[in-house]
C-alpha positions, 0 to 999 in steps of 0.5 A: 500500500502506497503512503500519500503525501500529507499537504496541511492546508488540505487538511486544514482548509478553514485555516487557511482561510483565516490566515488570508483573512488575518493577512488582509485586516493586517494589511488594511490595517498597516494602511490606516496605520501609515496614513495616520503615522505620516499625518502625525510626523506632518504635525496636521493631526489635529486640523485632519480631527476637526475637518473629519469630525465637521464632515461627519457632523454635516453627514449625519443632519442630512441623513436626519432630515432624509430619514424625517423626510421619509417617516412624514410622506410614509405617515400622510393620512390617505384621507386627505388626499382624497379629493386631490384630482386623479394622478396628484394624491401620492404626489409628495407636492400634495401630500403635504397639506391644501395649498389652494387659497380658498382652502385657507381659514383665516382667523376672524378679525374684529376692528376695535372701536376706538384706536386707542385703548386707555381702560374703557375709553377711547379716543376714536379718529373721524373718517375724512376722506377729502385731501386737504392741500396746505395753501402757499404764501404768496410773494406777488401782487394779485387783483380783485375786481370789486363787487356788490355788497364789498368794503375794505374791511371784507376784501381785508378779511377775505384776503387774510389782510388788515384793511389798512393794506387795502388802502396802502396798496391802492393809494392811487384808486383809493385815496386813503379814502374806503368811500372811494371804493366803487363795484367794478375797480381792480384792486391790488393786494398785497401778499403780506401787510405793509405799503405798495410804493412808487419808486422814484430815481434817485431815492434811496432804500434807507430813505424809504424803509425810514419813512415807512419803519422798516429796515432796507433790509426788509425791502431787498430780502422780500421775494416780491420785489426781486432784488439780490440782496448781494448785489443791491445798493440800499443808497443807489439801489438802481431800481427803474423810475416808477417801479413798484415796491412791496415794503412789507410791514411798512406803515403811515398816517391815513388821510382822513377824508371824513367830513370836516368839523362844520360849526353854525358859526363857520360852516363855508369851512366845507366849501371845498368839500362839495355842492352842499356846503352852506356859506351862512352863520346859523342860529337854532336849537342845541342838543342835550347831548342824549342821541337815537338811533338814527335808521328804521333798521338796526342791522350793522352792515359793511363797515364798522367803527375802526380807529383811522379807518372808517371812524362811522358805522354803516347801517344797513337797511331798505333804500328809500327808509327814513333817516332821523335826527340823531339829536337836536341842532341845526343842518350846517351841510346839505347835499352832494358831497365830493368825497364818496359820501354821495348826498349828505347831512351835517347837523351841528348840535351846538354843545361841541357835537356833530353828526353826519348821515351820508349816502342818502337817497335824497335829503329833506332838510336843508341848510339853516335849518333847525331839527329836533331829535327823531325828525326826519331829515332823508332817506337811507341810499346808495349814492356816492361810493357806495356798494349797497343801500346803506347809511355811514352815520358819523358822531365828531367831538370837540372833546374826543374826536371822531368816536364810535357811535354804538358807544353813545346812541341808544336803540339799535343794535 
């Protein structure tokens, strides 16, 4: 019998599979093992540490939101996506929940009552849908054509002016004169209170600022006037001759154009003043100084009493109504007057007192003549410069001056 030769690795073939196994982990094993013997002699080992363990941090969150991402489309109930349209209930895109707008509940909302809440009040802001545009100032002249029913004092207000304005910026219409104003004129206004000044060559801006109390300064820097305020001489400012100037809040005396003071003794002092001044020395009655309401009506209307402006009152009334003696004296001036007072009658009361009734229709007491309070003198009109039927009823004092009638007739308003 023949002996065959032994081989070990025959007997032994799981053996030898696990050297070659051992062999290979040995193998890996030197790999990894020289790879991180030279990162450590390159001294990068703990850079190589933070990198890996960032790339695995960033590994690991995705694989979460993946695996997440998956549980929730695995867990969608299938009822609602039931009335999805065929073909889109297993889409991820709709699985997730209504994405149609009208799907969408709001919560309700409730407007409160008030915008502001401070315990159990409130304070509630009003609907206001008109859009309020805030005016402009102004810098220029602008004009006004006078209509019925104006005065000075209307026109002044109207335009946000004092009525001293309105005369300064038309000295040349007006005369300083509110009985000068008739329907139909074209007046200037001024965009600011103050004068409207011819300028003359040769004049100085100094000169004129002094006269009016204002500093040239306020003439050259006034937008209106468009003068440069660099460039402009106040001694020889070479301004055009006849040029027109604003001077803003310049001011001067006005003339007083009212009756004059016509005593019985001298009453030719008003002859200049017009056709119905009386030449004669009249004797008569005096006044007691006790005055009436001289009008039917007691209606204040257009002017009223202002200090150098229009030292009377306007009373309106009825064209045609009776006019009365306010006290009793003698008619020292009867009939058309000159000076925008259209008929008029001046009654001199002997005892330092005047009145005068201007605009009348027609007068009915004439020069000389005595009347005694309540007689009936005219009748209330619209002659002269005068915008409507009205009486300018006017008291002058030896004592005090022109005065404000309302302060010492009785009756009326």
């Amino acid at each position: 019998m023949t002996k065959k030769n032994h081989d070990p690795m025959l007997d032994s073939p799981d053996k030898g599979g696990a050297a070659k196994e051992k062999n290979s982990a040995a193998s890996g094993g030197g790999w990894l093992a020289g790879f991180w013997d030279q990162v450590q002699k390159l001294g990068i080992s703990t850079t190589v540490v933070r990198v890996g363990t960032s790339v695995l941090t960033v590994l690991l969150v995705v694989v979460a939101v993946y695996a997440l991402g998956r549980f929730y489309l695995d867990n969608v109930d299938p009822a609602e996506s039931a009335d999805l349209p065929d073909g889109q209930a297993d889409t991820p895109a709709n699985s997730g929940g209504p994405t149609d707008l009208e799907e969408i509940v709001l919560p309700e909302y409730s407007v409160p009552d008030t915008a502001f809440f401070y315990g159990s009040n409130g304070i509630a802001r009003e609907v206001q849908p008109e859009t309020v545009i805030p005016s402009r100032a102004r810098s220029e002249i602008t004009f006004y054509e006078v209509q019925q029913g104006d005065s000075v004092f209307s026109i002044a207000e109207q335009f946000g002016l004092e009525p001293e304005t309105v005369l300064w910026g038309n000295y040349e219409t007006l005369k300083d004169n509110p009985r000068f104003l008739g329907i139909g004129q074209v007046l200037n206004i001024l965009p600011t209170d103050g004068i409207y000044y011819r300028y003359s060559a040769g004049e100085s801006l100094a000169s004129i600022a002094r006269n009016f109390g204002v500093t040239p300064e306020d003439i050259v820097e006034y937008p209106g006037n468009n003068l440069d305020p660099y460039e402009t001489d106040i001694n020889d400012p070479g301004i055009a001759d006849g040029a027109w100037l604003i001077v803003p809040g310049g001011e001067r005396e006005l003339q007083d154009w009212g009756p004059p003071a016509i005593s019985r003794s001298n009453p030719a002092v008003a002859s200049y003043y017009g056709a119905g001044s009386c030449g004669e020395i009249y004797e008569g009655p005096v006044g007691d100084g006790v005055f009436i309401w001289p009008a039917v009506s007691s209606q204040i209307s257009g002017y009223q009493y202002s200090p150098g402006i229009h030292e009377a009152i306007d009373i309106g009334g009825v064209e045609g109504s009776a006019i009365y003696a306010a006290d009793t004296g003698v008619v020292v001036y009867s009939g058309w007057s000159e000076y925008g007072y259209g008929n008029m009658v001046v009654i001199d009361h002997g005892n330092g007192w005047q009145t005068a009734y201007a605009h009348l229709l027609y007068t009915s007491a004439g020069c000389g003549q005595a009347v005694y309070r309540g007689d009936t003198i005219g009748t209330l009109g619209n002659t002269g410069n005068s915008t409507g039927p009205h009486l300018h009823f006017e008291m002058l004092s030896s004592v005090f001056g022109k005065v404000n009638p309302l302060d010492y007739v009785f009756g009326g308003n």
